[in-house]
N, C-alpha and C positions, 0 to 999 in steps of 0.2 A: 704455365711455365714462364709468362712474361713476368710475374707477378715476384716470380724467385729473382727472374735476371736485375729487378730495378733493386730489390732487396740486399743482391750480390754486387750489385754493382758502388752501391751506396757504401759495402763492405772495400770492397777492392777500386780503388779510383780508378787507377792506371796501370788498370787488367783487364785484360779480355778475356770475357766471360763466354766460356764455351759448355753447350752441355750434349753429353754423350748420351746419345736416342738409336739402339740397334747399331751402334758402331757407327754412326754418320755423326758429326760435328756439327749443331746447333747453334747461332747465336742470335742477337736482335743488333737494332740501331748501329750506331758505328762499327761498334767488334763485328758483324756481320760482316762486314767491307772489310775489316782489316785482320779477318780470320784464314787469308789466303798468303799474310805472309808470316803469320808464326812461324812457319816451316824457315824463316832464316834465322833463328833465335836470335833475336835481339828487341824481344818483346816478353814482359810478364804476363802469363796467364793462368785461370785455372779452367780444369775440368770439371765439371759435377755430372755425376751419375744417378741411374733412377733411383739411387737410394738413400739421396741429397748427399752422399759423400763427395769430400773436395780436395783435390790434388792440385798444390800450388809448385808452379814454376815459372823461377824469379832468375831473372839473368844481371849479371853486374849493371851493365850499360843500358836502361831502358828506355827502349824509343818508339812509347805508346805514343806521346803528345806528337812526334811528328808523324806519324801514321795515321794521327786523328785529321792532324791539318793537310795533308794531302789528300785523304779520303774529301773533306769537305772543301777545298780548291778544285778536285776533280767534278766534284756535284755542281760546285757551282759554275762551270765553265761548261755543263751538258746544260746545266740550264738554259744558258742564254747563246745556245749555238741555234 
């Protein structure tokens, strides 16, 4: 499944890649971290199901890149506590 996400990911820059496994929400590397605030929409992402189908939702105002930079400000500040 990683294999798809770098795939999808290369497809969708600045989306988060979610993939739907028995109704629970999937993802790797940063979308992992920043798949807790979709739920405010004002992030593009998609879904992909077991049957590589892919449902895209795109909002006007996307604000993946600062969700990337907080995610990795927040890492880096556990790092060095």
């Amino acid at each position: 499944m990683k294999n798809k996400y770098y795939f999808l990911k290369k497809l969708y820059k600045d989306y988060v890649v979610i993939f739907d496994k028995d109704g629970k929400w999937i993802s790797y590397s940063w979308d992992s971290k920043i798949l807790e605030w979709v739920k405010n929409k004002d992030v593009n992402y998609i879904i992909v199901d077991s049957l590589f189908n892919v449902l895209e939702f795109k909002v006007e105002d996307n604000q993946y890149r600062k969700y990337v930079m907080k995610v990795f400000l927040y890492e880096l500040i556990d790092k060095f506590k």
